[in-house]
C-alpha positions, 0 to 999 in steps of 0.5 A, a space after each residue: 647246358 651241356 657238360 662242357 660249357 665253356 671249355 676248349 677241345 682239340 681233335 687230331 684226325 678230325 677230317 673224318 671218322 672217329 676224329 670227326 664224330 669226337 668233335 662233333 660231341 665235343 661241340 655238341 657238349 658245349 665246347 669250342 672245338 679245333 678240328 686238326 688234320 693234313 687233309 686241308 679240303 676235308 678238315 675245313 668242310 667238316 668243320 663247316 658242317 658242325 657250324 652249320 649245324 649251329 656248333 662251335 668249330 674251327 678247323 685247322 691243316 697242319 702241312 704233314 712235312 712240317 708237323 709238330 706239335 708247337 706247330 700247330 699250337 701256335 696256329 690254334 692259338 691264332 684261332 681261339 
């Protein structure tokens, strides 16, 4: 039983590095992660890489023109 069963995290800047690695513990602890990013190839390959290691991911492109928060609240809604 990992630390955060049940439990739902959001990661910005998730298509690598830190946001990447963050999401990946996130998920490792048990949670439900949404991975955020601009870059829409890369967030939606890294998120497949978590949920092929059999990790609870989700990954979200947030178009950088139109960002905002709300935004991209109302799309992870969709999501979870």
């Amino acid at each position: 039983m990992g630390l955060l069963d049940g439990k739902s995290g959001i990661v910005t800047g998730a298509a690598q590095g830190f946001g990447l690695a963050t999401a990946k513990r996130l998920a490792e602890e048990g949670a439900s992660v949404a991975l955020v990013d601009i870059k829409a190839d890369k967030v939606n390959a890294a998120a497949a890489s978590l949920v092929s290691e059999g990790l609870n991911a989700n990954s979200a492109y947030v178009h950088e023109k139109i960002f905002s928060i709300s935004h991209a609240m109302a799309h992870l809604c969709l999501i979870f």
